[in-house]
C-alpha positions in Angstrom: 65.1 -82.5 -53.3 64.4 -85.3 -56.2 64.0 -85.2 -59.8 61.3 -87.4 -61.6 61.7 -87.6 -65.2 58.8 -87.2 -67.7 58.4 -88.6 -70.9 60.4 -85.8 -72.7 63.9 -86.3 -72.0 65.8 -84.0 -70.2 62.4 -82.4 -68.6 62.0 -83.0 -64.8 59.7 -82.6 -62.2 61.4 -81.3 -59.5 59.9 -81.7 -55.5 61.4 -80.0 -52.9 61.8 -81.7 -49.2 59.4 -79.4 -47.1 59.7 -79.2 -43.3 56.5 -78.2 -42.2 54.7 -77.9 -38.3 52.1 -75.8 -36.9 54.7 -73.0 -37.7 54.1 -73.0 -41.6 56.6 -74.7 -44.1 60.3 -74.1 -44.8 62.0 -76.0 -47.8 65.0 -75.2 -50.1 63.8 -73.9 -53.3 66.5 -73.4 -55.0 70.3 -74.8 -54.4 72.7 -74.4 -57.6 74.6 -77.7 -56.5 71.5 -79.6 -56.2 70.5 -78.5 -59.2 73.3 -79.1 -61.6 73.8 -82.9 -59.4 70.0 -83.1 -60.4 70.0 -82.2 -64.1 73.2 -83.6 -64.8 74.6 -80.2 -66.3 76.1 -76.9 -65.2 73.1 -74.6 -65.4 73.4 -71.1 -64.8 70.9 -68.7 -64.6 70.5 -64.7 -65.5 66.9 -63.5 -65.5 63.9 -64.4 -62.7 60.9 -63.2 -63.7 57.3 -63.3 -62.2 53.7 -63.1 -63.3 50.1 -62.8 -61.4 47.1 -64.1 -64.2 43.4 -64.5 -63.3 41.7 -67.9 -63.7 41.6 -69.2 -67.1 44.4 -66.6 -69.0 46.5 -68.7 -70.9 50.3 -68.1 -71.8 52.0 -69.5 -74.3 53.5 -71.5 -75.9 56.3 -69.4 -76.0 60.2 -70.3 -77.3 63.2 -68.1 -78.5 64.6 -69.3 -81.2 67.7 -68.0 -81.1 69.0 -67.4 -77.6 67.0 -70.4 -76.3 65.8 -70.4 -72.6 65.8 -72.8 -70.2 63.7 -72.3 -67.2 62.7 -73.5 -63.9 59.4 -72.5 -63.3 57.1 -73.0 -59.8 53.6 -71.5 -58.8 54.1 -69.6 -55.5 50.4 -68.7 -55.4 47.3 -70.6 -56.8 47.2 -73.5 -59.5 48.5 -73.5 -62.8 48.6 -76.5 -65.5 52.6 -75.9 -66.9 52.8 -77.5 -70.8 56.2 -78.1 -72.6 56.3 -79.0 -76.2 59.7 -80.5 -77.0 60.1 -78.9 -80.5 63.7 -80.1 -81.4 63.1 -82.3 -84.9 66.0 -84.7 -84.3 64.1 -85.5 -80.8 62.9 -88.9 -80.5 59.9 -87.2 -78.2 59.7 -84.3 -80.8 55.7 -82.5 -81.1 54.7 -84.4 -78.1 54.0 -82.5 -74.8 54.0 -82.6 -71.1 51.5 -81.5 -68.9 51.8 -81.2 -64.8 49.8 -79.0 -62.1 52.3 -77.2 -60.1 50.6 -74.9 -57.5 51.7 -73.4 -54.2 50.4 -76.4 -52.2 52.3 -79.1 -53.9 55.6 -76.7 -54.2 56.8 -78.6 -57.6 59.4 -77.0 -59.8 59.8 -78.1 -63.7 62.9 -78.0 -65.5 62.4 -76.9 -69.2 65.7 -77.6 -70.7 66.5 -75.2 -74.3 64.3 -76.5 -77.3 61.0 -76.4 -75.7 57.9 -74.3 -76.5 56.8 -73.1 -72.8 53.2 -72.4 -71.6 51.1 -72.4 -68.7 47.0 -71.8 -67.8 46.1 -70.8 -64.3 43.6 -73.0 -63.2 43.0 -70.9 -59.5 41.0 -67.7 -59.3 44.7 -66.2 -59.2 47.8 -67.6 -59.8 51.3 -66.1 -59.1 54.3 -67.9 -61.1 57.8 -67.7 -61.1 60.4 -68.7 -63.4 64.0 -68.4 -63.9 65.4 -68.6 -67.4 69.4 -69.4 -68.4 69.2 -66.4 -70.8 67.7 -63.1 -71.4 64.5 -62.1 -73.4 64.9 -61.2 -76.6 61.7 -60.0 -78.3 62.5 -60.3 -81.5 63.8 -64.0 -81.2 60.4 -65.0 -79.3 58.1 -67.3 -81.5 54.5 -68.8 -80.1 52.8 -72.0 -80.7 49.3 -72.2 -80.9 48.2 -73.0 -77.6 45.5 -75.2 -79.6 46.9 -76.7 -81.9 45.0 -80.0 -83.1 48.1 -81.4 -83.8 50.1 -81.0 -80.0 46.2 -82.2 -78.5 46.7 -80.5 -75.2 44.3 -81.0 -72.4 44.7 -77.2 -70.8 41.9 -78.8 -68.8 39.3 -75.5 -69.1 36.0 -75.4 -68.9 35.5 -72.2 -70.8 37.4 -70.6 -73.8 40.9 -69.0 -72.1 42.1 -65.7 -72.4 45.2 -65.3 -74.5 47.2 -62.6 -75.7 46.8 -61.0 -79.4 50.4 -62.6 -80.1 49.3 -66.2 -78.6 46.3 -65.8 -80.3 48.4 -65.7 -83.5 51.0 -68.6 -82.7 51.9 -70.6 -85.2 50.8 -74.3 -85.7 53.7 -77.0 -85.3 53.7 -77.5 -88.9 54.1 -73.9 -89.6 56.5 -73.2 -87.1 60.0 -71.9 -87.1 62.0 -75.5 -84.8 65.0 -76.6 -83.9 67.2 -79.1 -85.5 
């Protein structure tokens, strides 16, 4: 397993060593040892959770703001394009965004540390994700970017106008939004 930074600090692309043969694959997707050697801090984590969307549904760009989540977050089915928005104002990286394809073929994780908005567009007819956050949901903490923002100028890389959510659909723009210090 290797970690390749992005241009947001702390937020790494993580590829797993696959063994594969005529057989099918095998490769360790998930070692808590690895992980905190990787990252550099003791991670632990409390919730998994999983979602199936149709081509072109977009989620996001979610963040708690109290109670942030970290999350490491893989496609196990299908394509999706994963954004982060690093939203923490004393960031030297702060409003600017990441963007990577993780899909079941390539088997890449990312690692979204605490301060990030969070979103992701499947880009397959289906796509199945799974992520695993370092704390629990808490509905009434959860805030939303807009997903199309001019001012975050994300490339979600569609061809046609996404479906969203009625509370994406009413995230707040960057300026607008409730951050972290």
């Amino acid at each position: 397993m290797q970690a390749i930074p992005t241009k947001i600090h702390d937020v790494l692309l993580i590829e797993p060593k696959v063994f594969g043969d005529e057989r099918g694959f095998f490769y360790e997707s998930f070692n808590q040892k690895k992980f905190n050697t990787l990252t550099g801090h003791e991670v632990a984590f409390v919730q998994d959770n999983h979602s199936r969307s149709v081509k072109n549904v977009l989620r996001g760009l979610h963040y708690q703001i109290q109670h942030p989540q970290g999350k490491l977050v893989r496609a196990v089915q299908g394509t999706v394009l994963d954004v982060v928005v690093d939203i923490r104002r004393s960031s030297a990286t702060f409003g600017q965004h990441v963007a990577v394809e993780l899909s079941a073929d390539n088997k890449r994780m990312l690692w979204i540390p605490p301060g990030m908005a969070h979103g992701f567009v499947a880009l397959s007819d289906t796509a199945e994700f799974l992520y695993k956050t370092t704390d629990y949901w808490y509905p009434e903490y959860e805030r939303s970017l807009l997903w199309n923002d001019p001012a975050l100028a994300i490339d979600w890389k569609l061809q046609v106008a996404p479906t969203v959510s009625g509370k994406d659909a009413q995230g707040k723009r960057l300026a607008e939004a409730e951050l972290f210090p």
